[in-house]
N, C-alpha and C positions, 0 to 999 in steps of 0.2 A: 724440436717438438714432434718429431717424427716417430717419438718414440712412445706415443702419448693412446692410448686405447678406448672407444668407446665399447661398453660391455652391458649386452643389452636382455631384457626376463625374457626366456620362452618358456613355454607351456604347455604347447602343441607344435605339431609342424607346421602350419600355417604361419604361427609365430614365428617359427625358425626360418621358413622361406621371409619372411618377414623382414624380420633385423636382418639376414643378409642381404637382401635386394635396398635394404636403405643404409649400407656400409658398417655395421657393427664390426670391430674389430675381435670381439669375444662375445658368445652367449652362456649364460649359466642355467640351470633346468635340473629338477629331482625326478629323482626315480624311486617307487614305491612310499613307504611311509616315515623314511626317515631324513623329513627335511622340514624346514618353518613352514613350508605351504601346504603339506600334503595333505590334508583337509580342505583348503579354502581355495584351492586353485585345480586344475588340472594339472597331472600328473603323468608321466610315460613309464612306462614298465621296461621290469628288466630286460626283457627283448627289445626293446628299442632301442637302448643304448650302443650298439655296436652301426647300427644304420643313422642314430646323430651323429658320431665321430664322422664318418664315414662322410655324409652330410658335411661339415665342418671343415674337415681337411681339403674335402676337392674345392671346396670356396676361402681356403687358406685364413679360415676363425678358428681361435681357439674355441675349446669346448670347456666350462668345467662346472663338475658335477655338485652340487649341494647336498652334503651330509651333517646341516648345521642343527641337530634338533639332539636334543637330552638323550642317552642312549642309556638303557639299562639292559642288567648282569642277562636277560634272557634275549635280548637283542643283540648281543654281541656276534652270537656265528653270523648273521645274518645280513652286519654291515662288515663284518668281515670279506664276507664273501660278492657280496655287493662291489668293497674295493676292489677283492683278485678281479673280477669282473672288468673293471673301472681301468685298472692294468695290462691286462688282457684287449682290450678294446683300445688304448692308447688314446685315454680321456687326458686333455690336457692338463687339470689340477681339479683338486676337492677343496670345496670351501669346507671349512668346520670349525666347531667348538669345542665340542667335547671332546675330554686327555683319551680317552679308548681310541677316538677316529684318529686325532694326530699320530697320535704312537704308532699305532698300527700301520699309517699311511707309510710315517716314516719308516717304518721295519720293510715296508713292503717297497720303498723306492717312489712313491705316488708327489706331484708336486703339490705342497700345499696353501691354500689363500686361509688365513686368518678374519673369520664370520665376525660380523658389527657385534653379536651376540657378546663377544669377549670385549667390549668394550674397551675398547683402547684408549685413552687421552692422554698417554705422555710417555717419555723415550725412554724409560725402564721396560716399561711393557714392552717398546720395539725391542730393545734388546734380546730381552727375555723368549721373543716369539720368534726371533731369528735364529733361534738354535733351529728352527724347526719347518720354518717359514719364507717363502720368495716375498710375498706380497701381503698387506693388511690395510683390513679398511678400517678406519677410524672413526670413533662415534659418531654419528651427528649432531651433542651435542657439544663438538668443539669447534670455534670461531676458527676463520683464516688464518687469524696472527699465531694462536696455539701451534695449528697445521705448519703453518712457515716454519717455525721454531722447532719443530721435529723433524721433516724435511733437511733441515739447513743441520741438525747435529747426526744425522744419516749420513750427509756426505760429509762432514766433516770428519766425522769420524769412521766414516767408510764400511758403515754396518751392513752386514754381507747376509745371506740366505743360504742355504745349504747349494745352490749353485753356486755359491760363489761371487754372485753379483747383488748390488748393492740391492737392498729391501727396496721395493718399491710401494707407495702409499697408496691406495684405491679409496672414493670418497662416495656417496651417494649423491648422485646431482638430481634427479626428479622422479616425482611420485610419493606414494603416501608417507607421510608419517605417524607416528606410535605417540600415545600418550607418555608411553613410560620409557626410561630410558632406555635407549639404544635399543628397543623392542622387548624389554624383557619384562613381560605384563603377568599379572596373576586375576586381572581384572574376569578373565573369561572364567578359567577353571574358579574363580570362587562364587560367581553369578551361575556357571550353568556345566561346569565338570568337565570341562574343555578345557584344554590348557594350551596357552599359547604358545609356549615353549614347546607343544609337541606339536607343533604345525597346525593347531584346531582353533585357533581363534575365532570368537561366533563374531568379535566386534563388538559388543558392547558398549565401546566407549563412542559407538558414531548414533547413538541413540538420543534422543531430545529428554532432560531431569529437570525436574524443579528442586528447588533446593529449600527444604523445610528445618525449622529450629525442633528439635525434637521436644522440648522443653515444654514450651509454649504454644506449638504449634503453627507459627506464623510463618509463610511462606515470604523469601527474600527476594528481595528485587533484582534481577540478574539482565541482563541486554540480552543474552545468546540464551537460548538453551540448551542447546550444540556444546558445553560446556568443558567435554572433553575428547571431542572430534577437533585435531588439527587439521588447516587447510593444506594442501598437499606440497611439496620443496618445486620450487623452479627455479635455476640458477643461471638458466641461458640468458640473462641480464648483465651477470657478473661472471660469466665464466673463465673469462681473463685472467679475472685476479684467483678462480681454483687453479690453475694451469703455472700462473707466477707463482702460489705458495708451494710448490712441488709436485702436485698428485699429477700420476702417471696413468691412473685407471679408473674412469669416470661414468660409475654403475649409478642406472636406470630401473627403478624398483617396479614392479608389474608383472610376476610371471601368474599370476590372474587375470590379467587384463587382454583385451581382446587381440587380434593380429595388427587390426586398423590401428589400434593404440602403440603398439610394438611400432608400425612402422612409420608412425608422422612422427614420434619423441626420437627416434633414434636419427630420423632423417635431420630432424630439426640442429637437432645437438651436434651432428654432423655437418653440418654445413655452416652452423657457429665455429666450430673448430677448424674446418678450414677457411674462415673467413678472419682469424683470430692468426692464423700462420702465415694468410696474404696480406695483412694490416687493412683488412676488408670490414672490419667489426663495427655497426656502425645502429645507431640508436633506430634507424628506420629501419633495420632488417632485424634487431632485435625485434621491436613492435611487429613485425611481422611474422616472426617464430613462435610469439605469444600468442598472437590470433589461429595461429596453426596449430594448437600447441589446446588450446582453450576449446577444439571440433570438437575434440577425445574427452575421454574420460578424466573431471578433476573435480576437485570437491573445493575449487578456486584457487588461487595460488597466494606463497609467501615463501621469505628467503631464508628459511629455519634459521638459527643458529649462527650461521656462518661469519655473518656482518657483526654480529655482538650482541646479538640482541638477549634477553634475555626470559622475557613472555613471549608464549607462543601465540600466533593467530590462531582463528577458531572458527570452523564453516558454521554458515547459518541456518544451514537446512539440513537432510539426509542427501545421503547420495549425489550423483555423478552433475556438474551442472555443466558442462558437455553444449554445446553449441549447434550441435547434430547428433542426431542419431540415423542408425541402421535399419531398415525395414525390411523383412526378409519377403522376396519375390520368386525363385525359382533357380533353377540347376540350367547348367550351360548342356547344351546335347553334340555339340559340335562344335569344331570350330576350323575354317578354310583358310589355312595360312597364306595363298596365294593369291586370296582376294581381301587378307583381313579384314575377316568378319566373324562375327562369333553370333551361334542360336542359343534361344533362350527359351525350354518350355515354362511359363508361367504358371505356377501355383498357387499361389495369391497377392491379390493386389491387381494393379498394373503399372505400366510403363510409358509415360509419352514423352513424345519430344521434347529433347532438354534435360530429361531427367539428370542428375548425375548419380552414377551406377560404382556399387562396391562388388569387384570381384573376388572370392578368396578362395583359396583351397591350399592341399597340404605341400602340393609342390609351385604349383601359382604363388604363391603369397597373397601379395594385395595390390589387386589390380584397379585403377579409379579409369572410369570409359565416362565419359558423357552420350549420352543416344543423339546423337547430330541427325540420324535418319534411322526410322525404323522401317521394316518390311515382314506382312504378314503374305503368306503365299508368293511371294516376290512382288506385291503390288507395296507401292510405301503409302503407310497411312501417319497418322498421327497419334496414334497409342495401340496398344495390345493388351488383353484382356487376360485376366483366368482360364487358364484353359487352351492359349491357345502358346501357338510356336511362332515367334519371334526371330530375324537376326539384325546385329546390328551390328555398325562398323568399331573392331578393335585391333589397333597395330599392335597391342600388346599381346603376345601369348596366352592365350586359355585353353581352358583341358576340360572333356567332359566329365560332368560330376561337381567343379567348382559351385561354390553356391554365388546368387545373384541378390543383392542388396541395393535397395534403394536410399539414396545419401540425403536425407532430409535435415533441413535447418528446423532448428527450434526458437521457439519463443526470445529464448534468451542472448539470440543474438540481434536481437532487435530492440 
């Protein structure tokens, strides 16, 4: 199982210091506007690309780039040129969909991962993708037993990738899902001219509807009105049995989502995995991956698909019900590695004893400090104000500039 990958969304470098400091085996991330998120997430430009790689190799993660969105005739120089780019820089592989980007990728030598966009549910399609193809992730609406059953005619029949080594399956194990399948929604672009398929999804389907007989007029009786907001995949319950049906690449959906988010799901997922390789897997450290797992950003959890099921769950409200949130405090001014300690000018809010503290920045990542002592003018008090300069004790590395977040429980975990 050593050969087994977790590959985790960035979006920023915070993100990226992120997943690497909680063991991502690969991250994937777009550049400009040809990808599913380039609207709805944050995005890095084509100069950035050469300093992720870069980024990526000295931390021994693969990198690979997402070119999975609709391409048309006057976009083409553009992702073209994007690939030479991509080649030139020695990005590990393009995700994609569209026949322009494979083709092209393939003319130009570039490795390629086959996008959920292509929907894949059965070993024609491997085949088929493997003329062209290392790795393909597989809809999310196929069960285990399907996944097994691909898997198992893969090696049997030794279905190879233009390296020469057998296909490998990559599956989505957590984070949002799509009303429609495999994400391929028309719900935005016919509501509001966004099209999801070009990376602009406004979301529409995470909105509250009542549902009226046009006829008659009479409103129906529904439980949810959340009607076509799914609750988000967790699989860190079952992820044994993704790992026994074959899949070797186990993507984490989020390259919207915050750094903090990036680095508790990839952490978590990681340490089920290696707890899965020591015969460590065990129902109390599961429960405690979920309560980890539940701080972040979720819009609740359920086991998509996977198990058999064949109705989806469906959140009850809008947005994130997250168990904490982030309260922005202030920028780090310093920090004295000899005494580890880190300053803190305060902005707003404040700070007291106890607090627990979110550090993040683009080379930091995500630093968690609890304030055990604070000191204003080097006298220790009990909290620090707006306004003023702060230090308190961090073994972990800070850098100045990092921003300072206060880690506040919510409601909802009570």
């Amino acid at each position: 199982m050593t050969n087994i990958e977790i590959m985790s969304p960035v979006g920023s470098y915070e993100s990226l210091a992120a997943a690497i400091q909680a063991g991502a085996g690969s991250v994937y991330f777009g550049i400009g506007k040809l990808n599913m998120r380039s609207r709805s997430a944050v995005n890095f430009g084509r100069e950035d690309l050469k300093h992720i790689v870069e980024i990526c190799n000295t931390h021994h993660v693969r990198s690979y780039l997402t070119v999975n969105t609709i391409i048309y005739n006057d976009e083409l120089s553009e992702m073209q040129e994007l690939l030479n780019d991509a080649k030139k820089c020695g990005v590990s592989a393009i995700i994609a969909s569209d026949w322009a980007v494979i083709e092209y990728a393939a003319r130009i030598g570039i490795e390629i991962h086959i996008s959920t966009q292509c929907n894949i549910t059965n070993i024609e399609a491997v085949r088929f993708y493997a003329r062209f193809a290392d790795v393909m992730v597989l809809a999310r609406e196929n069960s285990l037993a399907q996944v097994a059953s691909i898997t198992e005619a893969i090696r049997n029949e030794n279905i190879c990738g233009p390296s020469g080594q057998q296909v490998r399956i990559e599956m989505f194990i957590h984070g949002a899902l799509c009303m429609a399948v495999s994400g391929k929604c028309y719900l935005s672009l016919d509501n509001f001219n966004h099209s999801a398929n070009r990376g602009a999804c406004l979301q529409p389907c995470r909105r509250s509807y009542q549902v009226k007989d046009e006829e008659s007029d009479l409103e129906l009786a529904i439980d949810n009105k959340y009607i076509m907001s799914p609750k988000d995949l967790c699989t860190i319950g079952f992820l044994d049995k993704i790992i026994k049906a074959g899949v070797t690449v186990l993507k984490i959906e989020g390259r919207g989502r915050s750094a903090e988010y990036v680095k508790t799901v990839t952490a978590c997922y990681h340490e089920a995995l290696d707890a899965i390789i020591l015969h460590q897997y065990t129902k109390e450290k599961i429960d405690e991956w979920i309560t980890r797992l539940r701080s972040v950003y979720n819009r609740d959890f359920w086991d998509g698909y996977y198990l058999g099921r064949t109705m989806g769950e469906w959140a009850d409200r809008y947005g994130s019900q997250a168990t904490k949130i982030k309260v922005y405090v202030g920028k780090i001014t310093n920090y004295f590695s000899k005494l580890q300690v880190a300053e803190i000018h305060i902005e707003t809010q404040e700070i007291c004893q106890g607090d627990s503290l979110l550090i993040i920045g683009p080379t930091t990542g995500v630093c968690e400090v609890e304030a055990t002592e604070i000191r204003v003018k080097l006298k220790s008090v009990d909290s620090a104000h707006k306004g003023e300069d702060c230090s308190i004790p961090s073994s972990e590395l800070v850098r100045r500039g990092d921003k300072v977040y206060k880690w506040i429980i919510t409601e909802e975990e009570f």
